[in-house]
C-alpha positions as CSV (number, residue, x, y, z in Angstrom):
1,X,21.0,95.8,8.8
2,X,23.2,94.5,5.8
3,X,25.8,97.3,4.9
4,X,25.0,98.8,1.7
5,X,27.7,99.0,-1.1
6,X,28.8,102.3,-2.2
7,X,28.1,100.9,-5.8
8,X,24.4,99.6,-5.0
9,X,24.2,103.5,-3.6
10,X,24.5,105.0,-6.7
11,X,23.2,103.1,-8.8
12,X,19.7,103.3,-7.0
13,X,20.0,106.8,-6.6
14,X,20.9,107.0,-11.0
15,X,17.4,104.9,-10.5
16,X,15.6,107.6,-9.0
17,X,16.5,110.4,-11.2
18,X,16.1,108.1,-13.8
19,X,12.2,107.8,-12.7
20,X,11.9,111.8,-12.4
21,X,13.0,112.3,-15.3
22,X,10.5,110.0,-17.0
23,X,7.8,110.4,-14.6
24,X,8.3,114.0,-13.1
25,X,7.6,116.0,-11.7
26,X,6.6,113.0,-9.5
27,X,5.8,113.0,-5.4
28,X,8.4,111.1,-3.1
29,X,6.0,108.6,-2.2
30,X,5.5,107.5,-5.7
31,X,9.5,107.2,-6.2
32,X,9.4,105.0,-3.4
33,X,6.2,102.3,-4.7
34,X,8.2,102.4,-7.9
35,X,11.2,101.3,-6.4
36,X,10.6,99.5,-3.1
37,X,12.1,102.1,-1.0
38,X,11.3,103.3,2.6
39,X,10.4,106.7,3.2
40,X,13.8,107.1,4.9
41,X,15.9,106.0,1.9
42,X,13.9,108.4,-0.6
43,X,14.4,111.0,1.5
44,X,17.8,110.4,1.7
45,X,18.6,110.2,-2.4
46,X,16.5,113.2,-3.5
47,X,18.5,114.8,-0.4
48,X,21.6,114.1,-2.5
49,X,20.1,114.7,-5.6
50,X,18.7,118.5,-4.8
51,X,22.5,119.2,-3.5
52,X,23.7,118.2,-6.7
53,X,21.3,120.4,-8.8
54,X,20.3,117.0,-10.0
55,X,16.5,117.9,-9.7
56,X,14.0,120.3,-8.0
57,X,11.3,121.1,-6.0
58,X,8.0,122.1,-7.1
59,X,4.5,122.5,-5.3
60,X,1.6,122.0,-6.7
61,X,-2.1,122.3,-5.1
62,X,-4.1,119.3,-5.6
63,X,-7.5,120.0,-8.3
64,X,-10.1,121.6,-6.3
65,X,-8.3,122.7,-3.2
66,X,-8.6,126.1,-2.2
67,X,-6.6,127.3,0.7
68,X,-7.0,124.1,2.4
69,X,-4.4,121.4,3.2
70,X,-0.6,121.5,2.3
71,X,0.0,121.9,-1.3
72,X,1.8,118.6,-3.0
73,X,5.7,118.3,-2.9
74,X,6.9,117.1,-6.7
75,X,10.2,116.7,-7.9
76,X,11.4,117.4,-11.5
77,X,14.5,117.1,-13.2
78,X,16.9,120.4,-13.9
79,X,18.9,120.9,-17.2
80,X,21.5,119.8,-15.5
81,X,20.1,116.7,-14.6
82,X,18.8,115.6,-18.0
83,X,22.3,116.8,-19.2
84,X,24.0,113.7,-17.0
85,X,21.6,111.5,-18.6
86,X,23.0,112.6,-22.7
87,X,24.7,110.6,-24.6
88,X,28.6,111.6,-25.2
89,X,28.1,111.3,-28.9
90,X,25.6,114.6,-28.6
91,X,28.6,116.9,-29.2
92,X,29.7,114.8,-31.8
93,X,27.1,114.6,-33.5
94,X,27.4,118.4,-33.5
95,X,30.0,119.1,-34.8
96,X,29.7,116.5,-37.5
97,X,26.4,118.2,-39.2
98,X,28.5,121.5,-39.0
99,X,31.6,120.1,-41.0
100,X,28.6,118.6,-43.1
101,X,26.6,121.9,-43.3
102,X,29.9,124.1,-44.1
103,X,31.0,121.8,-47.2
104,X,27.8,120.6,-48.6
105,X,25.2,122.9,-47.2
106,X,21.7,122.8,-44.7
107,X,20.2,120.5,-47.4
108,X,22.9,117.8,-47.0
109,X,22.1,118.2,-43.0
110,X,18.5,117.6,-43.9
111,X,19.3,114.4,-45.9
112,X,21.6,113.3,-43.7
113,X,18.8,113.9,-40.7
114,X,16.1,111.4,-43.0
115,X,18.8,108.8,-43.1
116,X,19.5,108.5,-39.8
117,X,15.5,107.9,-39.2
118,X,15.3,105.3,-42.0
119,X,17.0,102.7,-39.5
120,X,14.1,103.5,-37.5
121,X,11.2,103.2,-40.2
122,X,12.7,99.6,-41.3
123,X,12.7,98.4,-37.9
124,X,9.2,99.3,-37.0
125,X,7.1,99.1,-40.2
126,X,6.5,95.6,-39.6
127,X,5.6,95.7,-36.3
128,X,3.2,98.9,-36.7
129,X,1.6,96.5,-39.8
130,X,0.7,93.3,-37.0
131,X,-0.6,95.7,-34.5
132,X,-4.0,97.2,-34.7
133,X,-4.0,100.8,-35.6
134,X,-5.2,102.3,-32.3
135,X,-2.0,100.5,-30.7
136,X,0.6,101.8,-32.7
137,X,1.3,105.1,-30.6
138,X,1.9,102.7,-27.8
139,X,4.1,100.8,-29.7
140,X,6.6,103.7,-30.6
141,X,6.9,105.2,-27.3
142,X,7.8,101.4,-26.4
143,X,10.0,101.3,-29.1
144,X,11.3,104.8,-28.5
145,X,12.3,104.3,-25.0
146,X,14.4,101.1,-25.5
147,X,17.1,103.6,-27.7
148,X,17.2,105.9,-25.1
149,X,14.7,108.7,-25.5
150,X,11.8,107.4,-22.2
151,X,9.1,108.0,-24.7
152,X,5.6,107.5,-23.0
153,X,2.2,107.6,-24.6
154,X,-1.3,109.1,-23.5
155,X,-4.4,109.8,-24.7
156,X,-4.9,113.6,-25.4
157,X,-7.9,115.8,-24.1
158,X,-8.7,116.8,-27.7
159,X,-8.8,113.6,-29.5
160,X,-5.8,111.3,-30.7
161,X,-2.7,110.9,-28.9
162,X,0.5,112.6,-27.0
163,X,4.0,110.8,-27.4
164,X,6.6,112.4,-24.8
165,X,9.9,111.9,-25.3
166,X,11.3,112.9,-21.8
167,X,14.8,112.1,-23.1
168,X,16.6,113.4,-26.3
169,X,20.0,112.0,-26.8
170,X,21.0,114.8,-29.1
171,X,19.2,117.3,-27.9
172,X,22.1,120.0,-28.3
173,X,22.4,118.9,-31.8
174,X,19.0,119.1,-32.6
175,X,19.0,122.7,-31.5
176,X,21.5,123.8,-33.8
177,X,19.9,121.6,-36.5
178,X,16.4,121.5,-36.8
179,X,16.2,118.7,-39.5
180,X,16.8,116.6,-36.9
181,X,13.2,116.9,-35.4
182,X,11.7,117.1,-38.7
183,X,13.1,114.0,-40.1
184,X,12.4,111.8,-36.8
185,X,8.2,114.0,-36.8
186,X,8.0,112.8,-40.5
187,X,8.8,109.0,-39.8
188,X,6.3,109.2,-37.0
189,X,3.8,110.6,-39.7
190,X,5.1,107.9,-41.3
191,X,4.9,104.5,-38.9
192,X,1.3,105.6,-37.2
193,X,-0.1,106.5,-40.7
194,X,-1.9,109.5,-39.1
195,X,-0.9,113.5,-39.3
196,X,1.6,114.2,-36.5
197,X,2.2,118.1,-34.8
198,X,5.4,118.7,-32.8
199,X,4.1,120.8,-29.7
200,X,7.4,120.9,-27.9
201,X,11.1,120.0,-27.6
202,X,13.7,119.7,-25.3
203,X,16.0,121.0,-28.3
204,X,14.1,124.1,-28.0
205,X,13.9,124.6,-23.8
206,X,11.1,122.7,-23.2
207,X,11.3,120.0,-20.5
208,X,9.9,116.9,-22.8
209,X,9.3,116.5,-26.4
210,X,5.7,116.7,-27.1
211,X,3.9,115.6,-30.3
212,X,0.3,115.2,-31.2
213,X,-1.2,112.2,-32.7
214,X,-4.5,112.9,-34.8
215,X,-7.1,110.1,-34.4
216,X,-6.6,107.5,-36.8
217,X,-9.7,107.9,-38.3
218,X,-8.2,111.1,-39.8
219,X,-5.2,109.5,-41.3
220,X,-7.7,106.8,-42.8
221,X,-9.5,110.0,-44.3
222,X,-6.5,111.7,-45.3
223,X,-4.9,108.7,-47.1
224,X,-8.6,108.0,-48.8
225,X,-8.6,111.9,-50.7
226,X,-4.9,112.0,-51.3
227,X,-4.3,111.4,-55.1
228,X,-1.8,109.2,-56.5
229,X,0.9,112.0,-57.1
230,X,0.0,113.4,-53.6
231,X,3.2,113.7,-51.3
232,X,2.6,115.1,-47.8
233,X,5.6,116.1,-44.8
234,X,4.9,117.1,-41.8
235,X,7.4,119.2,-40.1
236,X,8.4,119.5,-37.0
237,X,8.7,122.5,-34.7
């Protein structure tokens, strides 16, 4: 068996938690398909991983099981964890928008927040225009997760879409400063052409960012009875 490099250790272990936290909690198994990994060497990461404080366990009972069989074994990243994965600029960025709010005030911190999204907007606008409308959530979680933030996107139970943004690079920011999430919920407004809803954030203690995607029929509807001298924001939570 070839000897395997302390580097090449690492960095497939940085792979795994890098799959729980976009895909957790997720089963070992799974970690394994993903990656090409023996049961053995999965084992042996999420091993290293738990003694870190890196991730943790959870059970869960499979849908319609009562009492029988063992209950599923799912790992899911810890605050710790996700904190390994943020970006060194978060606590920059902090204390930035507090020399910014203390000279200029919150509405300066809320300009400021719009700015920094506007990069965003011009980059996507004319991609969300040459794809079909019921493609565009797909698109921005795409689009998302190549700066950082391991956006995915679903189709929800009650109509529309859920974006997850399992990552936030300035999540400890963003809980000291709000505008943050309601600039970035407003551009998403914004690029699908829909009404958006903030559900959840990891600013605020939740484990993913969650927002709701109203059926684009809606948006069509919306933009159809909204008069000329109409302006409309959605906020985030």
């Amino acid at each position: 068996m070839p000897t395997i490099e302390p580097g090449s250790e690492r960095g497939t272990r940085a792979r795994v938690a890098r799959l729980i936290l976009e895909h957790g909690p997720v089963a070992a198994a799974a970690l394994g398909e993903r990656l090409g990994l023996t049961p053995a060497a999965v084992r042996r990461h999420l091993d290293a991983l738990l003694a870190d404080g890196m991730i943790e366990p959870r059970t869960v009972r499979p849908r319609g099981q009562r009492g029988r069989g063992r209950p599923a074994k799912l790992f899911a990243i810890t605050d710790a964890g996700r904190s390994a994965f943020e970006h060194a600029y978060d606590d920059l960025a902090g204390s930035a928008l507090r020399y910014l709010a203390d000279r200029m005030g919150q509405d300066a911190v809320a300009d400021f927040a719009r700015s920094q999204v506007s990069g965003l907007l011009k980059r996507l606008e004319p991609a969300m225009r040459a794809v079909p409308a019921e493609q565009r959530v797909q698109v921005l979680a795409q689009a998302l997760s190549a700066e950082g933030y391991a956006a995915s996107a679903t189709k929800a139970k009650s109509g529309g879409d859920q974006l997850c943004q399992h990552h936030c690079p300035v999540a400890h920011a963003a809980a000291e400063f709000p505008q943050l999430c309601e600039a970035e919920t407003e551009a998403f407004a914004q690029l699908l052409g829909t009404p958006v809803q903030r559900l959840a954030t990891i600013a605020h203690g939740d484990g993913v960012c969650t927002t709701h995607v109203s059926p684009q029929t809606l948006g069509e509807s919306a933009h159809k009875d909204k008069s000329p001298h109409d302006t409309s924001k959605e906020t985030g939570r």
